[in-house]
C-alpha positions, 0 to 999 in steps of 0.5 A, a space after each residue: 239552807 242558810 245564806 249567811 250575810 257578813 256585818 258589811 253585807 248587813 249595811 249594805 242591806 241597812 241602805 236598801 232598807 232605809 229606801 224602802 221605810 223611807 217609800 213607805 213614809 211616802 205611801 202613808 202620806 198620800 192615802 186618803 178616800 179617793 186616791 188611786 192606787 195608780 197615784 201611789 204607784 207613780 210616786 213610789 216609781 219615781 222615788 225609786 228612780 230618784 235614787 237609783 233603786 231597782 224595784 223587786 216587783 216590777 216585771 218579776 216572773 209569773 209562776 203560771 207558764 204563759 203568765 203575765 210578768 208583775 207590771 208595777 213597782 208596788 203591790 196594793 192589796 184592799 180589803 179582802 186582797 191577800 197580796 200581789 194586788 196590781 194597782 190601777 184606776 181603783 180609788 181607795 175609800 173611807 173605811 178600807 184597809 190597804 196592804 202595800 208592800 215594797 221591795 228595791 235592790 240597792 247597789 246589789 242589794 235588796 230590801 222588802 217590807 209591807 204595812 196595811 192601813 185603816 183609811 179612816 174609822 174601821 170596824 173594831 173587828 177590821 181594827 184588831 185584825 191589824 193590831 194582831 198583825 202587827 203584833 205577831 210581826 213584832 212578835 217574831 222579830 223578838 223571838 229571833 234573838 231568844 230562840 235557837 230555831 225558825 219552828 219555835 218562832 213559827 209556833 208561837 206566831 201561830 199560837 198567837 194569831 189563833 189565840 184572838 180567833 184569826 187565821 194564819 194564811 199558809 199559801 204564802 210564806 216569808 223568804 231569805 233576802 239577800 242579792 235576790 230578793 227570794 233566796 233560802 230559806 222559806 219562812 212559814 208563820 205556822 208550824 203545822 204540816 206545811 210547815 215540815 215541807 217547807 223546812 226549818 232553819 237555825 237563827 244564826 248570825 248572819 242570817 238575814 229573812 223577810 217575815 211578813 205574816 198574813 192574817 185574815 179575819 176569817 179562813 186561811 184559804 184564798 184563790 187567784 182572781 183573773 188578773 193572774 196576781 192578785 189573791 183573795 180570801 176565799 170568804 171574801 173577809 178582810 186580810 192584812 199585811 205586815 213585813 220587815 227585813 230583819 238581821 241576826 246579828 251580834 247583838 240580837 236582830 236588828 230590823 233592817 226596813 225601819 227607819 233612821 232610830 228604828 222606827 217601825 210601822 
């Protein structure tokens, strides 16, 4: 099922989104080889506070019973961390790459976006894997406004991402946003079995969804550690992390996390 979002509701989202591009620009400021990932965490709470921003994450239900509520306003996720990554005493080095995602509700309204950065000179390997990352993302926000249905978004993104010899992660996928921060429909970067259970959807105007493919440079399977949060790739080899709140609207879709002239990452 859609929610459909009106072009007044749309710039109210648009205001949330800024926020969180503006968070982003923030992150990629401070990182360098020995910052905390806790560091990071502290100015994105505060930049949140200062503008009257709820976070998305922070205390957001565990869906193990008895689990532990996320505790930070940020996920930061390193090398091999998928998503959901809790920040901490952990200090970034030269050489990784960083996944952070940052969601806030706005005056009612939600906005989420993620990037991951190379800190330093990576391997080519490491390197292409965030390029196609990206790429696909940029992919899809493309094919929102020239195809009818999700499924033939999703296929081409998968076709993509394989064509350079990288996996899709399925256990996760994309969400509608809206007043909440996961509403309908689900938005799968793959277009195979799971894909059918999820469902498809029309791109219709009004809808609004947060796409944020994850690749990894080895196998789509990944497992929980300890922490009840963090994911990782079941081979230990890298992933990244990209996603836009992004709008149909009139006159095509129109990236709601990008900056003030449509910056993107």
């Amino acid at each position: 099922m859609e929610i459909l979002k009106s072009p007044r509701e749309i710039e109210r989202m648009r205001q949330a989104g800024l926020l969180v591009w503006e968070a982003h620009q923030r992150v990629a400021s401070m990182l360098r080889p020995g910052i905390a990932t806790a560091e990071i965490e502290a100015a994105v709470d505060q930049f949140l506070r200062e503008n009257d921003a709820e976070s998305l994450f922070k205390n957001f239900p565990n869906s193990n019973p008895g689990g532990l509520p996320f505790p930070a306003v940020t996920c930061i996720s390193i090398n091999e961390e998928v998503v959901h990554g809790i920040p901490g005493n952990r200090r970034v080095k030269e050489g990784d790459i960083v996944s952070v995602d940052i969601g806030c509700k706005l005056d009612g309204w939600c906005g989420d976006a993620a990037t991951t950065h190379a800190v330093g000179a990576v391997p080519p390997e490491v390197q292409q894997l965030l390029e196609v990352t990206k790429q696909v993302l940029e992919l899809a926000i493309r094919l929102m406004g020239e195809r009818s249905r999700w499924s033939q978004v999703a296929a081409e993104m998968e076709r993509f991402v394989k064509s350079h010899k990288l996996s899709v992660v399925e256990a996760f996928v994309g969400h509608g946003i809206g007043r909440e921060m996961h509403e309908d429909p689900q938005v799968p970067n793959f277009a195979g079995r799971g894909f059918r259970r999820s469902g498809d959807f029309r791109l219709a105007e009004g809808l609004v969804i947060a796409v944020e493919p994850m690749v990894n440079l080895g196998t789509k399977q990944v497992r929980g550690l300890p922490d009840q949060w963090t994911q990782v790739t079941a081979d230990g080899r890298p992933s990244a992390h990209f996603e836009h709140t992004v709008a149909i609207t009139d006159s095509g879709p129109l990236v709601l996390t990008a900056g003030p002239n449509g910056e993107g990452w």
